[in-house]
C-alpha positions in Angstrom: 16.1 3.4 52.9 13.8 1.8 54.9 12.3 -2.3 54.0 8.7 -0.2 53.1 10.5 2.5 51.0 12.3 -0.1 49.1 9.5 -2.4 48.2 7.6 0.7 47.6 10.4 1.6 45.2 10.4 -2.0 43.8 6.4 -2.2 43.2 6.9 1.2 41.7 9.1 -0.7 39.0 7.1 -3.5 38.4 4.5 -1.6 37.6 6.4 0.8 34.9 8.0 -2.2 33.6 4.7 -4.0 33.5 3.5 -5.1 29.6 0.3 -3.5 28.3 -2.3 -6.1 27.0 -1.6 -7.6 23.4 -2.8 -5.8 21.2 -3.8 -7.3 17.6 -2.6 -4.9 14.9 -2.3 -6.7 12.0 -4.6 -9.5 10.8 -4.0 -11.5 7.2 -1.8 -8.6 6.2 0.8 -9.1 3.1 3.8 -7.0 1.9 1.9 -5.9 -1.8 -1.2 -4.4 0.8 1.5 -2.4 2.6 2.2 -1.0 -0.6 0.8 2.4 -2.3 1.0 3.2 -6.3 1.0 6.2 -8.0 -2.3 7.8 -8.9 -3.9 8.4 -12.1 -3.1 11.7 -13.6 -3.9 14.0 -16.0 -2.4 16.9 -18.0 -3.5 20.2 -19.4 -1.9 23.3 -21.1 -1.7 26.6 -19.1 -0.8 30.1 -20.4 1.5 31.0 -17.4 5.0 31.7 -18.6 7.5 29.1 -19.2 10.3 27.9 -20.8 9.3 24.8 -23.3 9.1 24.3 -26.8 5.8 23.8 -29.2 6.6 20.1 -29.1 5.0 16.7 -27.1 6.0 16.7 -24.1 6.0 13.6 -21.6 4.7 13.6 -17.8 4.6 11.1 -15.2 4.1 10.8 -11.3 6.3 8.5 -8.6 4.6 8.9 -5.2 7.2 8.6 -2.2 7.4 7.6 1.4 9.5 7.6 4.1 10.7 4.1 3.1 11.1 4.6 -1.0 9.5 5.5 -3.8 6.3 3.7 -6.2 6.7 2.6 -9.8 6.1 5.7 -12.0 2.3 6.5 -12.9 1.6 5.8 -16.3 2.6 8.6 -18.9 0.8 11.2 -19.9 1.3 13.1 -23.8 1.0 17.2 -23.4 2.3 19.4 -26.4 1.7 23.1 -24.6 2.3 26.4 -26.7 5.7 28.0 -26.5 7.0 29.4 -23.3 4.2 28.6 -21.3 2.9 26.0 -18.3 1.6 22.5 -17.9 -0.9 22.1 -15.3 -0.3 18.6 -13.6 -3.3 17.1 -11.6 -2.5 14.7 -8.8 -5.0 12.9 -6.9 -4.2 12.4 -3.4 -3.0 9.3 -2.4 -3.6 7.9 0.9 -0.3 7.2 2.7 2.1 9.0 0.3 4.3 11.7 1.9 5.6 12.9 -1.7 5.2 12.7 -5.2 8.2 12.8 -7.4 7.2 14.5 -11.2 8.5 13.4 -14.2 8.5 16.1 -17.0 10.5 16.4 -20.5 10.4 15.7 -24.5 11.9 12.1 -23.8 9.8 9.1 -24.3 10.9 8.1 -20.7 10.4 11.2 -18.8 13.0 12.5 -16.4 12.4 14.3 -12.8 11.8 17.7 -12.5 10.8 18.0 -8.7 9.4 16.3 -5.6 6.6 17.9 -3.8 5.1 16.9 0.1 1.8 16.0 0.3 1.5 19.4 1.8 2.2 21.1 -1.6 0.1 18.9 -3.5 -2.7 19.8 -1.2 -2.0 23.0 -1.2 -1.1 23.3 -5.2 2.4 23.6 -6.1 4.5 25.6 -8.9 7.4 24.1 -10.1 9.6 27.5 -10.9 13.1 25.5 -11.1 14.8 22.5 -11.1 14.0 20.8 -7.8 12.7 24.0 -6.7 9.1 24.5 -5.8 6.9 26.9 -4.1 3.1 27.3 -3.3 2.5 30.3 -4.3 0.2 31.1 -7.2 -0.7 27.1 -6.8 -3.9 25.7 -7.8 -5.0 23.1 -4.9 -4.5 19.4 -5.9 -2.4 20.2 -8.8 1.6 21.1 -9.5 2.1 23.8 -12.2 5.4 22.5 -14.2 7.5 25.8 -16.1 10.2 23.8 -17.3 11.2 20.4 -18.3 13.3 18.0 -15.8 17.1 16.9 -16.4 17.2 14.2 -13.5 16.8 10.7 -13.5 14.2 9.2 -15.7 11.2 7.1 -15.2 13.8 3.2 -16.1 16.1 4.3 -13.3 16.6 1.7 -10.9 15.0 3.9 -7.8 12.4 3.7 -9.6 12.1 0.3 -11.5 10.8 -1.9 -8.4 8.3 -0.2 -5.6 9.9 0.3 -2.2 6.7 2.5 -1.5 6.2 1.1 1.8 3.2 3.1 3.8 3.0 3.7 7.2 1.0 6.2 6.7 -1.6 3.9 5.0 -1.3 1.3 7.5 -2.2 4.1 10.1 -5.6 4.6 9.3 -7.7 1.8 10.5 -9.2 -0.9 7.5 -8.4 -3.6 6.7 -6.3 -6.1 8.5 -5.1 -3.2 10.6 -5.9 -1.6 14.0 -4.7 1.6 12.8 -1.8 3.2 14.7 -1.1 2.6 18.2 -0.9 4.9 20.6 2.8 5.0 22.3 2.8 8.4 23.8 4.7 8.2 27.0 6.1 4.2 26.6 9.9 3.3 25.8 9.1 0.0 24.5 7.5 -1.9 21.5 7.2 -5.7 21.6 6.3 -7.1 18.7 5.1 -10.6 17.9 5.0 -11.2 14.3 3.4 -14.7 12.8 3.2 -15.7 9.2 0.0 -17.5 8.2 1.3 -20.3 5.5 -2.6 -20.7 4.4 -2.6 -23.2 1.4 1.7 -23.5 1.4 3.0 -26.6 2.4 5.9 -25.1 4.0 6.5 -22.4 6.4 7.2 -19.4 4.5 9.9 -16.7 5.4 8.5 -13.2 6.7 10.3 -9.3 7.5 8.7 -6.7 8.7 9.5 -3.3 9.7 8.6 -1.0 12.3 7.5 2.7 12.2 7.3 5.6 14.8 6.4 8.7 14.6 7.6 11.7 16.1 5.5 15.2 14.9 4.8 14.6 11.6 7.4 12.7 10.2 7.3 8.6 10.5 10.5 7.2 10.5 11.6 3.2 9.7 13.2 0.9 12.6 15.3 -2.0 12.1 13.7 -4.8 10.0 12.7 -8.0 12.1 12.9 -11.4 10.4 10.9 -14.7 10.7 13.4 -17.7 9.3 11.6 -19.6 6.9 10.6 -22.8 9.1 9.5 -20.6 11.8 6.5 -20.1 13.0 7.1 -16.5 14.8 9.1 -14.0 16.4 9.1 -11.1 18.9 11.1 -8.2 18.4 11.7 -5.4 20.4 11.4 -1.8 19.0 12.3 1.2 20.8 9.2 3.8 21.0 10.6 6.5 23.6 9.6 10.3 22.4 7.2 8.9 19.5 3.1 9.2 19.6 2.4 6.5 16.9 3.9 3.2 16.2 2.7 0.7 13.4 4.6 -2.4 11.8 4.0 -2.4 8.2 4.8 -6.1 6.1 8.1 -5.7 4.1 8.4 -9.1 2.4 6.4 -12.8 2.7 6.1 -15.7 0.5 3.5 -15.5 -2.3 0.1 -17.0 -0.8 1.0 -16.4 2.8 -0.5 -13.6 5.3 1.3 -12.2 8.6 -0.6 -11.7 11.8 1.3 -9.1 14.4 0.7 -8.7 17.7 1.9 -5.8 19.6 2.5 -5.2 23.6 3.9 -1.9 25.1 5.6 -1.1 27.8 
């Protein structure tokens, strides 16, 4: 190889290994924001054929993501007539990628199914235990033909919300840019900062990053700011995704994060 080719070759390098501009993704953001909650929902009989008794009947909603799962919604009374439905209405909410339905005679309902947002959308019927389809489905509702025998709403999956949303961090508000663009790149650097505001120490900090590749967003390794420290940067592997975000796992009551974000 000549002197040209190989400076050629070595400018060529430089240039893919070059960082992007900064870009500020997250302003003031905390751990509770990052956080979605089951919706409101509501409950009505339906003459479709099922199998349940004459008797009250309990209902409740967990909404999932790719991280965990939401405290349950609160719980809804339904007696329906013998041997027929319960139509379940569940608002969307924005960021969830499931919602987990809770559906039996007990005063603490247990789970019957989990549905995608997809279904949801779409309306679901719950024909079995864990088994659902979309056919017959009313849109923005889940039609429930049988009570649940999985784990009920006190189980400890779902006693403390791990309902961490890319999905919601995605879409631009807030203390976000929305999600980045990383079509193409191989590498994430992220700066994250925690704000102490009114503390009188520096306050600890984790946060997680997301990709997404197709549909699905997936979580990365967790990156951790000691308590005492201002900032770090962590590196996050983006080759084969199209979207990245970092979303705010923990920080100390009264503090915010700032993270800033370079590709490569």
């Amino acid at each position: 190889m000549t002197t040209e080719n190989r400076l050629a070759s070595y400018a060529s390098t430089l240039a893919v290994c070059k960082r992007d501009e900064p870009i500020l993704h997250r302003t003031g953001a905390t751990a509770a924001g990052d956080l979605i909650a089951a919706p409101t929902i509501t409950a009505a009989k339906d003459a479709t054929t099922g199998v349940m008794a004459a008797v009250a009947h309990k209902v409740a909603v967990a909404v999932g993501t790719c991280y965990g799962y939401s405290l349950r919604s609160d719980i809804v009374a339904i007696t329906p007539d013998e041997n027929t439905s319960v139509l379940v209405t569940i608002p969307q909410v924005v960021g969830a990628e499931s919602y987990v339905v809770f559906f039996s005679t007990d005063a603490a309902p247990k789970r019957l199914c989990e549905i995608t947002e997809a279904q949801r959308a779409a309306g679901a019927v719950c024909t079995a235990v864990e088994t659902v389809t979309t056919t017959g489905g009313t849109a923005g509702k889940v039609l429930v033909k049988l009570v649940g025998t999985g784990a009920d709403t006190t189980a400890a999956i779902y006693a403390t919300s791990t309902a961490i949303a890319p999905g919601k961090v995605a879409v631009a508000g807030t203390g976000t840019s929305g999600s980045i663009d990383c079509t193409g790149r191989q590498t994430a650097y992220v700066r994250a900062l925690a704000n102490p505001v009114a503390l009188t120490a520096m306050p600890a900090l984790t946060v997680v990053p997301f990709v997404k590749t197709g549909d699905q967003w997936a979580p990365g390794t967790p990156g951790i700011v000691t308590a005492g420290v201002r900032s770090e940067t962590f590196t996050v592997d983006v080759k084969g995704a199209s979207e990245f975000v970092v979303c705010i796992k923990s920080n100390t009551s009264g503090a915010t994060a700032d993270v800033t974000v370079q590709l490569v």
